[in-house]
C-alpha positions in Angstrom: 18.3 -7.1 -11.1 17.7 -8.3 -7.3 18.9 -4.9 -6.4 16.0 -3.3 -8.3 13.7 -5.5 -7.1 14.7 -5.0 -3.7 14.4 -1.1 -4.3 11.1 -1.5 -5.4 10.2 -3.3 -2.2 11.5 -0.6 -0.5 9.7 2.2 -2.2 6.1 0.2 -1.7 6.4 -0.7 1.6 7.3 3.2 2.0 4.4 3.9 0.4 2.4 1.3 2.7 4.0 3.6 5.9 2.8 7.1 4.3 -0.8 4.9 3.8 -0.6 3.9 7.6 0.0 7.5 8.7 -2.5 9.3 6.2 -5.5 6.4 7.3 -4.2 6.3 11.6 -3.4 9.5 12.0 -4.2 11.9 9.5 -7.6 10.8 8.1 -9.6 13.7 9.5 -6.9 16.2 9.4 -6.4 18.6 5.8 -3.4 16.7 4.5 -5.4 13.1 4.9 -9.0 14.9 3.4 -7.1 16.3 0.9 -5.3 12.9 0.2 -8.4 10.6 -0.1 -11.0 13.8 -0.8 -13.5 13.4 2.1 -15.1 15.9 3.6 -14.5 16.9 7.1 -17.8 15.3 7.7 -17.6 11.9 6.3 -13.6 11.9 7.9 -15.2 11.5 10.8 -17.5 9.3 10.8 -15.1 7.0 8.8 -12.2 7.6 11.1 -12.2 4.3 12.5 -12.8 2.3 9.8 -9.9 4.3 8.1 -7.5 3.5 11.4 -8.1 0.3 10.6 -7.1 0.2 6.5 -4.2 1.9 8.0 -3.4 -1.2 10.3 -3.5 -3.2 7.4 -1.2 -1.3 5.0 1.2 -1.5 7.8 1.1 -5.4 8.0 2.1 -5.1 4.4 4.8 -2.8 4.5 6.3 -5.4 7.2 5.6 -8.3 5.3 7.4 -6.2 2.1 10.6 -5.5 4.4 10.4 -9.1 5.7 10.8 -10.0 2.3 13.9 -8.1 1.7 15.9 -10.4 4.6 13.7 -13.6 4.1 13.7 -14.4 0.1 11.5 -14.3 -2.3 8.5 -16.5 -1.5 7.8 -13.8 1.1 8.3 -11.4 -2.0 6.2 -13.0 -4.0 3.4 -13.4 -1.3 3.3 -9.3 -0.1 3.5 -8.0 -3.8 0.3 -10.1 -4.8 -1.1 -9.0 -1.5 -0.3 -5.1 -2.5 -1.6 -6.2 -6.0 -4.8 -7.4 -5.3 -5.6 -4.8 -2.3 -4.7 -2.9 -5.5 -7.1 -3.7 -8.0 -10.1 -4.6 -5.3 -9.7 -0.8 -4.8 -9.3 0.6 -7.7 -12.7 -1.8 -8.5 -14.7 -0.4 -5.2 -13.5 3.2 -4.4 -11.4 5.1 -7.2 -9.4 3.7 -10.3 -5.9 5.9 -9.4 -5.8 3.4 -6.4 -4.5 0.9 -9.1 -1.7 3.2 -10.7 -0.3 4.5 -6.9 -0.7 0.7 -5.2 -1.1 -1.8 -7.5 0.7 -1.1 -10.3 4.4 -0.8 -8.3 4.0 -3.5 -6.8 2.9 -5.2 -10.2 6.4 -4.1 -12.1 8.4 -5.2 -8.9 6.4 -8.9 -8.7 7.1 -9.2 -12.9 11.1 -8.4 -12.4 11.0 -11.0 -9.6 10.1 -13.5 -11.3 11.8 -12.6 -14.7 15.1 -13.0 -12.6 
């Protein structure tokens, strides 16, 4: 079971590096518009504030691939991190947010601790 948790890690903090890249770098280009459906408009006025969520999602991919060499307190910690950026999301900007970022992270936290 550690295995499967440890893939889920993996594919969330993968998911946390393709956030980084669409929010740094790609937030005002056609694959990041089309991604978070902005206009070209509000991508840039927003491109900063979007460089920085980006920032963020990459401190917790590193904290998520910490986790794999570190044990699971450090697990535990970055999936209820992911979980409630999750759900504080889906809450302020768009519900999907919960399905593609929290909920992941939510199965991989519940078969951590059910191990």
């Amino acid at each position: 079971m550690n295995i499967v948790v440890n893939i889920i890690i993996g594919i969330v903090a993968l998911l946390h590096i393709y956030f980084l890249v669409l929010e740094m770098f790609l937030w005002d280009k056609p694959a990041g518009r089309k991604s978070f459906r902005t206009t070209a408009e509000f991508a840039a006025q927003s491109k900063t504030l979007a460089a920085n969520q980006g920032l963020y999602n990459g401190f917790l991919a590193a904290g998520l691939i910490w986790g794999l060499f570190a044990g699971d307190a450090v697990k535990i910690f970055f999936f209820s991190c992911v979980i409630i950026a999750g759900i504080f999301g889906a809450f302020t900007v768009s519900k999907r947010i919960f399905y593609i970022q929290a909920l992941p992270a939510l199965i991989g936290l519940a078969l951590l601790l059910i191990v």
